[in-house]
DRENTORKOL-3810 file (N, C-alpha, C; in nm, 4 decimals):
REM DRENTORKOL-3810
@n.u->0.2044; n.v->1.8466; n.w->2.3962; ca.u->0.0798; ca.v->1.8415; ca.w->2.3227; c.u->-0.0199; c.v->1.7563; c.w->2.4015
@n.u->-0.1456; n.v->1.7858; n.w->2.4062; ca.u->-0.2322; ca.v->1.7516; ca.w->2.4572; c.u->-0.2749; c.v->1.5872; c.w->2.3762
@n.u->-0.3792; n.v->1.5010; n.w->2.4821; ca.u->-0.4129; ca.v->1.3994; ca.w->2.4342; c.u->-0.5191; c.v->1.4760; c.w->2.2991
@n.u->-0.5080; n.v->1.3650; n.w->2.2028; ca.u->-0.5880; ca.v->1.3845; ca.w->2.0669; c.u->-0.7340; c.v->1.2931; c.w->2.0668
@n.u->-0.8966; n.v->1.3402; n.w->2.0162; ca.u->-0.9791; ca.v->1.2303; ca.w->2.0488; c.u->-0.9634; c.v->1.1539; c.w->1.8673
@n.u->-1.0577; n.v->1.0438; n.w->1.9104; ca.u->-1.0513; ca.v->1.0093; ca.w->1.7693; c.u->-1.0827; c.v->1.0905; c.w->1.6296
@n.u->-1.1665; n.v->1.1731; n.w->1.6615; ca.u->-1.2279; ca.v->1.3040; ca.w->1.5553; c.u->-1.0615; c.v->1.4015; c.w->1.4907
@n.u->-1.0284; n.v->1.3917; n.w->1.6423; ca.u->-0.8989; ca.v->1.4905; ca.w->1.5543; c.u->-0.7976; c.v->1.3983; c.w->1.5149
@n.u->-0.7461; n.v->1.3221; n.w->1.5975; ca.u->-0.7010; ca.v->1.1893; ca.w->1.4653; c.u->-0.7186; c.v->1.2210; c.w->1.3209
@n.u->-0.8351; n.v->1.1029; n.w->1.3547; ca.u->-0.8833; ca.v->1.1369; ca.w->1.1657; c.u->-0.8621; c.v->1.2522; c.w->1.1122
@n.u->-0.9082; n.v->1.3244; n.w->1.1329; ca.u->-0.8606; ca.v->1.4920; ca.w->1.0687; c.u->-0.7500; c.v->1.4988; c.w->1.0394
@n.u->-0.6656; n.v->1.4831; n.w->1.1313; ca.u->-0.5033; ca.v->1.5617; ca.w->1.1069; c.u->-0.4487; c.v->1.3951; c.w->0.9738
@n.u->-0.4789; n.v->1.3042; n.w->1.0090; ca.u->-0.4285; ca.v->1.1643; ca.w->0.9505; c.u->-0.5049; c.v->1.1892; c.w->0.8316
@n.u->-0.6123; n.v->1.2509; n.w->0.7324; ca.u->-0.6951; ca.v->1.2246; ca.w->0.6578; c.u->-0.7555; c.v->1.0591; c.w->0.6544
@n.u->-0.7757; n.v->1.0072; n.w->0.7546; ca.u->-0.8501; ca.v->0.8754; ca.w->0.7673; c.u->-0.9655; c.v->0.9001; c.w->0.8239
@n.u->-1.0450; n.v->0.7928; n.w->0.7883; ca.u->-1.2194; ca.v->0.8039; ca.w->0.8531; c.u->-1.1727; c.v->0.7316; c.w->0.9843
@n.u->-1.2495; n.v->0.7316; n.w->1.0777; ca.u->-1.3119; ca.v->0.7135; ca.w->1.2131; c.u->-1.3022; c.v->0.5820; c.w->1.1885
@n.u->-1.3483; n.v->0.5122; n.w->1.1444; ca.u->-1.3379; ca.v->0.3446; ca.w->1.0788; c.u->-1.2354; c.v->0.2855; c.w->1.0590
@n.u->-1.1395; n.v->0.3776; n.w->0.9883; ca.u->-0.9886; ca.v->0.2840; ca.w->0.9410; c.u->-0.9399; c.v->0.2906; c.w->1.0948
@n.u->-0.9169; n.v->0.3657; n.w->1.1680; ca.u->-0.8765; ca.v->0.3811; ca.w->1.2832; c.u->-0.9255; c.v->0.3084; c.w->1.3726
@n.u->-1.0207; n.v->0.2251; n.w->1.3714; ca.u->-1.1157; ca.v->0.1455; ca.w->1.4583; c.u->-1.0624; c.v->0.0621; c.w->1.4432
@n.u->-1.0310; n.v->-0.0236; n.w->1.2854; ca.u->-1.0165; ca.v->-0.1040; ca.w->1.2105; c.u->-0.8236; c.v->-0.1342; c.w->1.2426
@n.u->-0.7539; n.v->-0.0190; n.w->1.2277; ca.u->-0.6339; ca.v->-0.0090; ca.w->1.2646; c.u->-0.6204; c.v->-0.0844; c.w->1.4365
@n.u->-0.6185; n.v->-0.0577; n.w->1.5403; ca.u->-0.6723; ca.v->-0.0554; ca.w->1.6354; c.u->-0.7291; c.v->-0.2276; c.w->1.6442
@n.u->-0.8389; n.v->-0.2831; n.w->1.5595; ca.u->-0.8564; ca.v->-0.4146; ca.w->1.5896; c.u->-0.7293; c.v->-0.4885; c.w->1.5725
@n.u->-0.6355; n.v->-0.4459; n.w->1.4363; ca.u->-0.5293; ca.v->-0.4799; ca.w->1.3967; c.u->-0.4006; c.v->-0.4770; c.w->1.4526
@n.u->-0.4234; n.v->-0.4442; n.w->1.5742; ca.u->-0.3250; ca.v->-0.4249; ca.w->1.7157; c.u->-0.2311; c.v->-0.2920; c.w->1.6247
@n.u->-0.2102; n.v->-0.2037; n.w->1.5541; ca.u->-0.1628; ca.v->-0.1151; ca.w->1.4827; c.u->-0.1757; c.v->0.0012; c.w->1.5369
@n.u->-0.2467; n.v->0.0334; n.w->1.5893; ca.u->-0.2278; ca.v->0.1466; ca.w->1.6873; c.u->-0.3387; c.v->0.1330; c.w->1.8260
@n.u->-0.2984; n.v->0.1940; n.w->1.9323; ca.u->-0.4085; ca.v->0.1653; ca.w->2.0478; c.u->-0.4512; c.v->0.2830; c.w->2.1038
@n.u->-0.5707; n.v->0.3245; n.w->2.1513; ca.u->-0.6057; ca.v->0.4362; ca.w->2.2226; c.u->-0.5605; c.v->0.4309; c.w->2.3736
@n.u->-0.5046; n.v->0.5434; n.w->2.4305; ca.u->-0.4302; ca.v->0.5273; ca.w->2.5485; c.u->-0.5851; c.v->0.5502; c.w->2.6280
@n.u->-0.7368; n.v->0.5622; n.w->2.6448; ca.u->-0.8216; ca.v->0.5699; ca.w->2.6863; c.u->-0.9599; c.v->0.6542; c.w->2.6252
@n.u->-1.0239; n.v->0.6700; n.w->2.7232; ca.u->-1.1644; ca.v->0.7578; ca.w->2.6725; c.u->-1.1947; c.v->0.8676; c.w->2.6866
@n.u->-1.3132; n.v->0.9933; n.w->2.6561; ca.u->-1.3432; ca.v->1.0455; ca.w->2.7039; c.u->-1.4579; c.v->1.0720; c.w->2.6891
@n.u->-1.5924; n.v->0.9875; n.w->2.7765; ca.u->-1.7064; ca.v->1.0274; ca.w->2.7724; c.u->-1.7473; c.v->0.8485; c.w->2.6303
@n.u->-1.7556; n.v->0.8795; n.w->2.5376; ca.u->-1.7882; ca.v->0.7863; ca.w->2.4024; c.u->-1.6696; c.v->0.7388; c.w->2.2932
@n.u->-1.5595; n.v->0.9089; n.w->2.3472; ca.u->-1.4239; ca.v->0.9114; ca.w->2.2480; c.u->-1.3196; c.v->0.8573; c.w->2.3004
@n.u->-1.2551; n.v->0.7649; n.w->2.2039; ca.u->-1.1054; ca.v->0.7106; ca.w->2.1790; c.u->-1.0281; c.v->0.8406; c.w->2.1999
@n.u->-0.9407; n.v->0.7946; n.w->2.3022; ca.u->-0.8225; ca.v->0.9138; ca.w->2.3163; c.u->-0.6953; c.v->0.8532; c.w->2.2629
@n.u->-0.6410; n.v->0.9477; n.w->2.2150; ca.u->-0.5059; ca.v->0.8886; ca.w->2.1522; c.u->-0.4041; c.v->0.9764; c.w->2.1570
@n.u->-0.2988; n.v->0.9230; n.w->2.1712; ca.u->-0.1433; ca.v->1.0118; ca.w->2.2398; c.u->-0.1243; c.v->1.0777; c.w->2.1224
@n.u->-0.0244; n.v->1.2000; n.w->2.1142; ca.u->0.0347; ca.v->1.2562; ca.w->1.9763; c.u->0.0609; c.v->1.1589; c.w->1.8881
@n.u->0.1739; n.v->1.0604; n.w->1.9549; ca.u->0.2712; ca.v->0.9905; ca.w->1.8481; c.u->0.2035; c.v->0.8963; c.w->1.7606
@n.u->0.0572; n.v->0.9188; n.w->1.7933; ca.u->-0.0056; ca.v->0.8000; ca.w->1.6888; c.u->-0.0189; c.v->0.8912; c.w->1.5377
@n.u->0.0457; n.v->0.9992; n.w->1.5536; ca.u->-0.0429; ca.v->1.0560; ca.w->1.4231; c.u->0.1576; c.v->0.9890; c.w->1.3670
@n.u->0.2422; n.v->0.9978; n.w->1.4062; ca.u->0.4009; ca.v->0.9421; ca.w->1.3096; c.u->0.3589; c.v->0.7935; c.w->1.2641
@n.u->0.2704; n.v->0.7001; n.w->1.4041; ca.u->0.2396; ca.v->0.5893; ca.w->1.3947; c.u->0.1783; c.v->0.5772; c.w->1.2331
@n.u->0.0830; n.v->0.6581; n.w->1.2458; ca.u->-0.0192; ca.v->0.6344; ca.w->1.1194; c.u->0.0789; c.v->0.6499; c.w->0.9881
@n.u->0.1313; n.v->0.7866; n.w->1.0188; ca.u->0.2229; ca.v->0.7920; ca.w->0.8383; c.u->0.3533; c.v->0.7088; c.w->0.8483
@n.u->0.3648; n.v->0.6350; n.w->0.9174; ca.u->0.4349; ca.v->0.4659; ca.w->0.9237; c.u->0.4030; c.v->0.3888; c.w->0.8160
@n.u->0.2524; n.v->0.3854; n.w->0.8783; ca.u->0.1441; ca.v->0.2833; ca.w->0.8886; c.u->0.1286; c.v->0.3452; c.w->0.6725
@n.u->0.0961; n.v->0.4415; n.w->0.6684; ca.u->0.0987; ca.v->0.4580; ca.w->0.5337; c.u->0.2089; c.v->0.3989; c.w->0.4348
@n.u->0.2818; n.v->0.5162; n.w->0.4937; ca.u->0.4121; ca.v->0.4650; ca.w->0.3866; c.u->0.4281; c.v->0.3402; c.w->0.3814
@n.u->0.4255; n.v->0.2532; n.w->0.4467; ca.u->0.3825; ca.v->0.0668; ca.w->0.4371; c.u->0.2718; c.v->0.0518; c.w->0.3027
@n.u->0.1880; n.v->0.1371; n.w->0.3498; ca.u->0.0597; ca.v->0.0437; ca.w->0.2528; c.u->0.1023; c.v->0.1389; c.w->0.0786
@n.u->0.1421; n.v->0.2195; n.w->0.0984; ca.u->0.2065; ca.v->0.2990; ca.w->-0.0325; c.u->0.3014; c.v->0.1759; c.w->-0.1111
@n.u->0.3769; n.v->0.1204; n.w->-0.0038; ca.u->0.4923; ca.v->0.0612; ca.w->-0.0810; c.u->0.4509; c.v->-0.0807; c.w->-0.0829
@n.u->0.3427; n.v->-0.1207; n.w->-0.0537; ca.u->0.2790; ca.v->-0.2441; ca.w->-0.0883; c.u->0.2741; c.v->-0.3916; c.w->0.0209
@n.u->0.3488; n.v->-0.3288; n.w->0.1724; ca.u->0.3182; ca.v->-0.3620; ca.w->0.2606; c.u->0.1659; c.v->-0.4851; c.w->0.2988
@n.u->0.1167; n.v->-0.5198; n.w->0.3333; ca.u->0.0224; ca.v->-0.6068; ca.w->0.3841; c.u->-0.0401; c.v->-0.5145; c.w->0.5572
@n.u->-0.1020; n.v->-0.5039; n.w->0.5961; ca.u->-0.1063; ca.v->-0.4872; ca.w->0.7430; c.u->-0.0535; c.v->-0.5769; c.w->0.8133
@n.u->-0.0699; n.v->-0.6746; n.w->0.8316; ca.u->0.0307; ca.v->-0.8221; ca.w->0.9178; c.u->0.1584; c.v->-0.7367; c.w->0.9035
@n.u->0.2053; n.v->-0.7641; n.w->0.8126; ca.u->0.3634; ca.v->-0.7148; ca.w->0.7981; c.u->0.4040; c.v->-0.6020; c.w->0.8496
@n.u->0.3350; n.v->-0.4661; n.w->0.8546; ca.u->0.3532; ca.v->-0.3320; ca.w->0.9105; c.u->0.3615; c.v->-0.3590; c.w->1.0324
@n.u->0.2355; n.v->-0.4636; n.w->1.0972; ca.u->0.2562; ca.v->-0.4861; ca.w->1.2695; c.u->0.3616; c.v->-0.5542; c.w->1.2578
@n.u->0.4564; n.v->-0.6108; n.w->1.2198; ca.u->0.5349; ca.v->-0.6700; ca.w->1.2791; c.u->0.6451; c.v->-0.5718; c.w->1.2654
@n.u->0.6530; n.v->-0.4618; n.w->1.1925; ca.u->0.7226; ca.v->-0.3812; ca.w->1.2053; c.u->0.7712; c.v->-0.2816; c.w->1.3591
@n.u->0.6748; n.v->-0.3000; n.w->1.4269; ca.u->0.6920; ca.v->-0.2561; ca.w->1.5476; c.u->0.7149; c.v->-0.3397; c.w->1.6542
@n.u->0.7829; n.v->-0.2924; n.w->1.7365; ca.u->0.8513; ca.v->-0.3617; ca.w->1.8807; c.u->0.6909; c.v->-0.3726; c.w->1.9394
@n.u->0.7040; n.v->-0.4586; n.w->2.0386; ca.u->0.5878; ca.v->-0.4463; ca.w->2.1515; c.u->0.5652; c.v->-0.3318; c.w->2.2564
@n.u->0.6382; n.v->-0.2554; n.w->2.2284; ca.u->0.6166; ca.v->-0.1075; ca.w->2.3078; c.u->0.6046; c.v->-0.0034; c.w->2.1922
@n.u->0.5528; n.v->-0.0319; n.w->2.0692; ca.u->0.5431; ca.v->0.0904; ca.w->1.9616; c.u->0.6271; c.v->0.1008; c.w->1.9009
@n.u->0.7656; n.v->0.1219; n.w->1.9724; ca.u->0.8716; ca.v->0.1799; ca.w->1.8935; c.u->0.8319; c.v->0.0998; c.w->1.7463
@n.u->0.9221; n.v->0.1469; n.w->1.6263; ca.u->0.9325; ca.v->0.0984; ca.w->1.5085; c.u->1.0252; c.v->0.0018; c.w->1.5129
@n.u->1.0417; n.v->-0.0917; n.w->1.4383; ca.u->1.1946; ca.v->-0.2189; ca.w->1.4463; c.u->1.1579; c.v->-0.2763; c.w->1.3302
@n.u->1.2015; n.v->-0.1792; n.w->1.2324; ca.u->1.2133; ca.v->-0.2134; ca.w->1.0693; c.u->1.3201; c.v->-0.3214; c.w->1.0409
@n.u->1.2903; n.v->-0.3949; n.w->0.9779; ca.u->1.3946; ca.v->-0.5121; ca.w->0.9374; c.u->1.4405; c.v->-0.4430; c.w->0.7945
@n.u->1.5764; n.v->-0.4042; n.w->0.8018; ca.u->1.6319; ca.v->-0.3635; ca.w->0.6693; c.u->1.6200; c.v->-0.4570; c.w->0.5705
@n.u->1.6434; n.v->-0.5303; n.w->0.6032; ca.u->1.6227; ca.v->-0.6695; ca.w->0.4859; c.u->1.4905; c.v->-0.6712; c.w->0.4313
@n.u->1.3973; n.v->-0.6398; n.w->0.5190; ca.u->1.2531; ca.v->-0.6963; ca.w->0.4185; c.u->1.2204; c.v->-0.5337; c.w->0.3204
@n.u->1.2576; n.v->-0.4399; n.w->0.4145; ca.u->1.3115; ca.v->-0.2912; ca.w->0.3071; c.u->1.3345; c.v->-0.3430; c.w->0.1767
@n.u->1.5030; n.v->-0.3862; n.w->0.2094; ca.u->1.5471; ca.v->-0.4153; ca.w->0.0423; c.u->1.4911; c.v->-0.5122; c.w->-0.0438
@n.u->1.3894; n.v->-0.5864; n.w->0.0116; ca.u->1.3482; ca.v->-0.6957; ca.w->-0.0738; c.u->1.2365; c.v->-0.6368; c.w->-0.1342
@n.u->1.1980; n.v->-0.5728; n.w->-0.0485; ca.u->1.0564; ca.v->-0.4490; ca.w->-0.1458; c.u->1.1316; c.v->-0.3579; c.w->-0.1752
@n.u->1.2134; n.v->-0.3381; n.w->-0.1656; ca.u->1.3156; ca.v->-0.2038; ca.w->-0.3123; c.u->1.2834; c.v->-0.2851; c.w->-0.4021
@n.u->1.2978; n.v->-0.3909; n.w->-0.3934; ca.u->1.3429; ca.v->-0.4893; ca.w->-0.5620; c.u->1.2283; c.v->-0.5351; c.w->-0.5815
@n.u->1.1278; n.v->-0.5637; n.w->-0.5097; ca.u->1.0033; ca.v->-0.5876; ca.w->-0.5492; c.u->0.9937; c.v->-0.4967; c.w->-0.6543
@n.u->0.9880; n.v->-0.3764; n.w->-0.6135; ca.u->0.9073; ca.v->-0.2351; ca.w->-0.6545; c.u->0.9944; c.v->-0.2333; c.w->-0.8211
@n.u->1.1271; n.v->-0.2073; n.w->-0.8106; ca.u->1.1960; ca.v->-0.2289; ca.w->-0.9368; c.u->1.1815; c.v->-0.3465; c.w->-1.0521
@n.u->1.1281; n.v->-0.4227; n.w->-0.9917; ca.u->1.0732; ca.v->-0.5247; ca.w->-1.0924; c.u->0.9333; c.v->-0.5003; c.w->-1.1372
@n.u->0.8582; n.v->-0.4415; n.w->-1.0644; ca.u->0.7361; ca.v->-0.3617; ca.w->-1.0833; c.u->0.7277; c.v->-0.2445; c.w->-1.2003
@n.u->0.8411; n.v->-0.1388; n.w->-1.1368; ca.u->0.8529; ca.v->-0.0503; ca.w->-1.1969; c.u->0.9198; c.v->-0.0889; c.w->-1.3698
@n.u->0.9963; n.v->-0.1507; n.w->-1.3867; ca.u->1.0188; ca.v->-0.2303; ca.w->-1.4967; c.u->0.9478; c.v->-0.3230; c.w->-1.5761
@n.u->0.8477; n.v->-0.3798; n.w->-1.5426; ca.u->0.7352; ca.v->-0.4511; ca.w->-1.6205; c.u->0.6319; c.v->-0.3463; c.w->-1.6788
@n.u->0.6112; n.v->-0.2500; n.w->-1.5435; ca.u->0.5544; ca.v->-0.0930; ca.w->-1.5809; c.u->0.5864; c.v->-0.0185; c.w->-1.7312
@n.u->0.7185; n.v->-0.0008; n.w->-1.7016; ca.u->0.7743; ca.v->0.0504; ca.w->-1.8178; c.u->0.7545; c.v->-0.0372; c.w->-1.9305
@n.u->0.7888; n.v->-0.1617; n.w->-1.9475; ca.u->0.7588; ca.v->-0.2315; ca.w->-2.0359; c.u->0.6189; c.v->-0.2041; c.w->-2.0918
@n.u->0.5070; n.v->-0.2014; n.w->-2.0185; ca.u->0.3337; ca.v->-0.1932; ca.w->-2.0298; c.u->0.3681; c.v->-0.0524; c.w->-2.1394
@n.u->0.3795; n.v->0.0486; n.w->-2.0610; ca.u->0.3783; ca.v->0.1909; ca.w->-2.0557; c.u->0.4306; c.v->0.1754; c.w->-2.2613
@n.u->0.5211; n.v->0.1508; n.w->-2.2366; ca.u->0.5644; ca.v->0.1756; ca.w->-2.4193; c.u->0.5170; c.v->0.0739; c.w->-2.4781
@n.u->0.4941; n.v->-0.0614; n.w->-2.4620; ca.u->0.4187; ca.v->-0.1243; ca.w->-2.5828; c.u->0.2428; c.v->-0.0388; c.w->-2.5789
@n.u->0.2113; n.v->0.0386; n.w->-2.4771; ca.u->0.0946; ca.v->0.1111; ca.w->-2.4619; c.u->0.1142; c.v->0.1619; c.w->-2.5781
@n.u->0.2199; n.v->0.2906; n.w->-2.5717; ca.u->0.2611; ca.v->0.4053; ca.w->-2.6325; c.u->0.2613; c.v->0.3940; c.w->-2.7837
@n.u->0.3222; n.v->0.2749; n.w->-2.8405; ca.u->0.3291; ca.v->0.1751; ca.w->-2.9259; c.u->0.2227; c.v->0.1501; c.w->-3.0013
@n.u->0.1852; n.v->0.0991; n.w->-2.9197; ca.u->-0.0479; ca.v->0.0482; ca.w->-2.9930; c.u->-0.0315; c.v->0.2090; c.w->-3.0377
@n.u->-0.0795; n.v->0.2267; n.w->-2.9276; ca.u->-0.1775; ca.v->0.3846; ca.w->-2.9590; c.u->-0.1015; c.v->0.4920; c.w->-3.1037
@n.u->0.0119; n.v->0.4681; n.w->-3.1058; ca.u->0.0656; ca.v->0.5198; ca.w->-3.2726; c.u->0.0998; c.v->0.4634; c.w->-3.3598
@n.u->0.0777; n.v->0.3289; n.w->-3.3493; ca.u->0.0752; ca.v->0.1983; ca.w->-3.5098; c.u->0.0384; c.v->0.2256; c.w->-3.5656
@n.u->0.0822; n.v->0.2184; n.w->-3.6785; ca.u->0.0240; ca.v->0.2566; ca.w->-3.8374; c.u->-0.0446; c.v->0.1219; c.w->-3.8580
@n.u->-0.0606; n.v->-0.0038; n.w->-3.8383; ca.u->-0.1122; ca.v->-0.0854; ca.w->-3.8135; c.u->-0.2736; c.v->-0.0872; c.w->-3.8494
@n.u->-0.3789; n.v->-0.1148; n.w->-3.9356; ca.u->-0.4586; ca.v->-0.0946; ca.w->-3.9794; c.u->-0.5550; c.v->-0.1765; c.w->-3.8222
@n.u->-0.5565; n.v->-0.2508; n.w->-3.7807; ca.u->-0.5613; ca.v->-0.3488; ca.w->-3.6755; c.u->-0.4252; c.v->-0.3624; c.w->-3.5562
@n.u->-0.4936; n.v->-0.3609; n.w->-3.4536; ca.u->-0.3590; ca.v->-0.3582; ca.w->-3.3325; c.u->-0.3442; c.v->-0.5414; c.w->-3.3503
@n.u->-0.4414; n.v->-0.6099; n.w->-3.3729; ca.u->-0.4090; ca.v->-0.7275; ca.w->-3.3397; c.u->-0.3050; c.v->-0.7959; c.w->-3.4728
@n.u->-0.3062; n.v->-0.7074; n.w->-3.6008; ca.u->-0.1835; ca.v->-0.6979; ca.w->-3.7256; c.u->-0.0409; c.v->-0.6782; c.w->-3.6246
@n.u->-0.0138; n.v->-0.6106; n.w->-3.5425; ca.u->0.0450; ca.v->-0.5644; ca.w->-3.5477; c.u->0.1458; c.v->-0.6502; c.w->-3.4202
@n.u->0.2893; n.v->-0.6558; n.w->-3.4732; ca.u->0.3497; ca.v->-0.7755; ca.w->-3.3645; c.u->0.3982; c.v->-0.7300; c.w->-3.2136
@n.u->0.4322; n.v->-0.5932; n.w->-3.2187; ca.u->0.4462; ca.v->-0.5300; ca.w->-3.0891; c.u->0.3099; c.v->-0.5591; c.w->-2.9695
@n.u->0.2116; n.v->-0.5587; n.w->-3.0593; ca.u->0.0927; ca.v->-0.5439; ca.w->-2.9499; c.u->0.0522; c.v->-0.6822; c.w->-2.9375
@n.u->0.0412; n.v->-0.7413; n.w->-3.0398; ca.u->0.0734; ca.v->-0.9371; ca.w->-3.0459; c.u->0.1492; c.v->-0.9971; c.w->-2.9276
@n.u->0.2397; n.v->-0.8812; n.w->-2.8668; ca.u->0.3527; ca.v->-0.9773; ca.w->-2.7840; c.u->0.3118; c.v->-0.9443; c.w->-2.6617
@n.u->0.2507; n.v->-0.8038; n.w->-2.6367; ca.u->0.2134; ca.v->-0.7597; ca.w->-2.5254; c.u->0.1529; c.v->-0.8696; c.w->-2.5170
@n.u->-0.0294; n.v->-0.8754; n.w->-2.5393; ca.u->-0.1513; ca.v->-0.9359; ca.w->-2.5486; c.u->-0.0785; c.v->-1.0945; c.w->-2.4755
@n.u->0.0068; n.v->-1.1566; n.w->-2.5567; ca.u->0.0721; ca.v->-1.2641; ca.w->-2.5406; c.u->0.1659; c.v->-1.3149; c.w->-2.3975
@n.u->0.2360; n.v->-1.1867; n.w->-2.3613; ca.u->0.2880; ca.v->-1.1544; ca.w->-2.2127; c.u->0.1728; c.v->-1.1597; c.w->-2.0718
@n.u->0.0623; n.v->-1.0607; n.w->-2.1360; ca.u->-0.0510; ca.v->-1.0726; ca.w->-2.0348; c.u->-0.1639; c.v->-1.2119; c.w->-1.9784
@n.u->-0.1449; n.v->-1.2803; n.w->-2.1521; ca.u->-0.2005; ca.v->-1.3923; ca.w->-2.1332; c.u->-0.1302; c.v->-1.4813; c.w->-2.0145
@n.u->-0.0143; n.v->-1.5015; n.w->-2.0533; ca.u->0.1104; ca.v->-1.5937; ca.w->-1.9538; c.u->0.1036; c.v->-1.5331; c.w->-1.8343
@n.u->0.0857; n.v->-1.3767; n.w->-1.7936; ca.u->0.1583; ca.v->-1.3993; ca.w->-1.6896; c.u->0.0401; c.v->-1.3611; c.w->-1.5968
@n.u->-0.1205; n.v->-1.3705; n.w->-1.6675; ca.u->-0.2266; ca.v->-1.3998; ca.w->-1.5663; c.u->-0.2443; c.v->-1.5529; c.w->-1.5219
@n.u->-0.1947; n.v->-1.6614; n.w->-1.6666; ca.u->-0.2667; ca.v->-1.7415; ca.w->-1.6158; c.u->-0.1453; c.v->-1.8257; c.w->-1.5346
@n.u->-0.0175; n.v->-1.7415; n.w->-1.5338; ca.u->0.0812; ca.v->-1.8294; ca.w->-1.4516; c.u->0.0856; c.v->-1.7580; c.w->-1.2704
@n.u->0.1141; n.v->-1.6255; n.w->-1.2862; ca.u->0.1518; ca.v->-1.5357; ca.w->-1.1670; c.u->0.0173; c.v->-1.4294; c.w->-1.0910
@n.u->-0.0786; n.v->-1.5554; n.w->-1.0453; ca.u->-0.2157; ca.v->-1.4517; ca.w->-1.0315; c.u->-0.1335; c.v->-1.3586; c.w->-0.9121
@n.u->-0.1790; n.v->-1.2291; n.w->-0.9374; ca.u->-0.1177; ca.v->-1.1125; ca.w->-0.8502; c.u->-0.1891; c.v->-1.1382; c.w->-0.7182
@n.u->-0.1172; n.v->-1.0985; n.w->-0.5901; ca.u->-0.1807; ca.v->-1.0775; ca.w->-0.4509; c.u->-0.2632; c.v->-0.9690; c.w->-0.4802
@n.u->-0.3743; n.v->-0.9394; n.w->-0.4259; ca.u->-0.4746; ca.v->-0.8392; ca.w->-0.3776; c.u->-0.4816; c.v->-0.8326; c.w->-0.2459
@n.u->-0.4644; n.v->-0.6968; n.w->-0.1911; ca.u->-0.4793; ca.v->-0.7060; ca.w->-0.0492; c.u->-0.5653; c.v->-0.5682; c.w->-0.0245
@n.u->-0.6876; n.v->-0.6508; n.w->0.0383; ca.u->-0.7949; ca.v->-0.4812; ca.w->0.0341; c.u->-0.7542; c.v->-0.3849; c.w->0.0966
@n.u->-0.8158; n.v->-0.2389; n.w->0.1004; ca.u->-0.7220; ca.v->-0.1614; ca.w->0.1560; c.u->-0.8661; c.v->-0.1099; c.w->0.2545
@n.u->-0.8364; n.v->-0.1004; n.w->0.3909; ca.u->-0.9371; ca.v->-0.0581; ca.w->0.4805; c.u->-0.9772; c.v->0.1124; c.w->0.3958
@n.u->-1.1051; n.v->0.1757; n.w->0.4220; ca.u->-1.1208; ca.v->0.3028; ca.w->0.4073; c.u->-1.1489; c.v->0.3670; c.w->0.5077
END
């Protein structure tokens, strides 16, 4: 396969011209050269990129994805930090569920008032605690 410019990148990756710039400042992927104004880039950056996704899907950081790779590209996933975001995610997915049915809950109380009502009392009460104890990471996501 032929070298790729940045235009077809983006295309085939569904990313703008920008995240890829932005990727790229982030030592995350590199253009093997130019042509004329355009970033040239080898095939394997397009596996690089849906790497690079599936990281930010599963709640990854960018720092952390680069360190996922050797200094020659290859990938050098640490199984361990894998399983620690399995269990991240399952503790996620389980507070989820929790949300999801005291949701389900409100929304069909016979409850004249949700705030009558002790199921939604406990939610309300859970959310209070665990904003003002466990403020969540935010990590922006390039576009």
């Amino acid at each position: 396969m032929t070298d790729l410019d940045i235009a077809e990148v983006a295309h085939r990756a569904g990313l703008p011209p920008s995240t890829l710039r932005f990727y790229e400042e982030k030592g995350l992927i590199a253009p093997i050269g130019r042509r004329g104004l355009r970033r040239q880039y080898d095939p394997g950056v397009l596996e690089r990129l849906a790497l690079i996704a599936v990281g930010r899907t599963a709640g990854f950081s960018l720092d952390e994805i680069a360190r996922m790779f050797a200094p020659d590209g290859q990938p050098r996933i640490d199984r361990q930090v894998l399983a620690a975001k399995a269990e991240e995610l399952d503790r996620t997915i389980r507070e989820l569920g929790v949300l999801r049915d005291s949701l389900r809950h409100a929304a069909a109380c016979p409850a004249l008032s949700h705030l009558e009502c002790p199921t939604f009392r406990r939610l309300l009460k859970s959310a209070a605690s665990a904003a003002v104890t466990v403020p969540r990471k935010r990590t922006p996501r390039p576009r």
